[in-house]
C-alpha positions as CSV (number, residue, x, y, z in Angstrom):
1,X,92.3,118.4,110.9
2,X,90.1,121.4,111.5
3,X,87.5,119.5,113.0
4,X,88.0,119.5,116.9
5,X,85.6,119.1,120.1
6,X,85.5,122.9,120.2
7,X,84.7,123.6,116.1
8,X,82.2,120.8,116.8
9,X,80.5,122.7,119.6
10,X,80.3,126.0,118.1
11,X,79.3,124.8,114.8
12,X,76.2,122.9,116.6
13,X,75.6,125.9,118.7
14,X,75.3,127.9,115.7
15,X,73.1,125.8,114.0
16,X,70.8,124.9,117.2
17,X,70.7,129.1,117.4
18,X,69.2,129.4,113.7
19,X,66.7,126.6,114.5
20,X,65.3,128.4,117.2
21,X,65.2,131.4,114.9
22,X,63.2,129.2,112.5
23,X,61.4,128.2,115.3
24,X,60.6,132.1,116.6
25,X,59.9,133.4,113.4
26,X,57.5,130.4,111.9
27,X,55.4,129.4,115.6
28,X,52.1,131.0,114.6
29,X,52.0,129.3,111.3
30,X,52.1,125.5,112.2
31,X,49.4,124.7,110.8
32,X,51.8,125.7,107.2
33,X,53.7,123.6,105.1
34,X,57.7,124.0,105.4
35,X,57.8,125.9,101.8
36,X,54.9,128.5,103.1
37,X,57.1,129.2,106.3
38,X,59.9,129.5,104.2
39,X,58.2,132.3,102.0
40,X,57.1,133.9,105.2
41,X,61.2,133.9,106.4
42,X,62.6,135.2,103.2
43,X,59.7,138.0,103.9
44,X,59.8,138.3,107.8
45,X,63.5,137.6,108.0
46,X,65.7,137.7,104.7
47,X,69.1,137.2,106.7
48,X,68.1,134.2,108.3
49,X,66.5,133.0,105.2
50,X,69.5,133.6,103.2
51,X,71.5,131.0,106.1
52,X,68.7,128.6,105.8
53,X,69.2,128.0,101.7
54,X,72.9,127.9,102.0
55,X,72.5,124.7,104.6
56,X,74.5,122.1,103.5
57,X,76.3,123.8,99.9
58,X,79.7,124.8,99.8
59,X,81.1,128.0,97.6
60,X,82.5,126.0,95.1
61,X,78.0,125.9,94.1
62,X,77.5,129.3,94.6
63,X,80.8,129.9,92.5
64,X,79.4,128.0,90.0
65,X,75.8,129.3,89.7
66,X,76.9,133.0,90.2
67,X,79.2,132.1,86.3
68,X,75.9,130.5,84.8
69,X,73.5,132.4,86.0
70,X,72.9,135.1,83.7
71,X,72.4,132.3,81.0
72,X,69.4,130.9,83.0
């Protein structure tokens, strides 16, 4: 029900405005794999970094590892 043309558009927006972040931030290292750009975001920009590992999980995970993860 929440999904609309509009939520659609802005959540595609968003996402098309972090990939030319990734983009930005990672262009003079192509010649790297994605896990070396990666360690060169989380250095070069930790607040884009912290969006790009949270792609794709919902809270209930990060819920769920924040109550387990002082046993790891």
């Amino acid at each position: 029900m929440t999904r609309t043309r509009l939520t659609d558009w802005i959540v595609q927006r968003k996402n098309k405005i972090m990939c030319d972040q990734y983009k930005e931030s990672t262009e003079e290292y192509s010649n790297m794999s994605t896990e070396e750009k990666l360690a060169l975001l989380k250095v070069n920009n930790p607040e884009l970094f912290k969006k790009v590992v949270k792609i794709g999980k919902s809270r209930e995970v990060y819920k769920s590892y924040d109550r387990i993860k002082r046993y790891i």
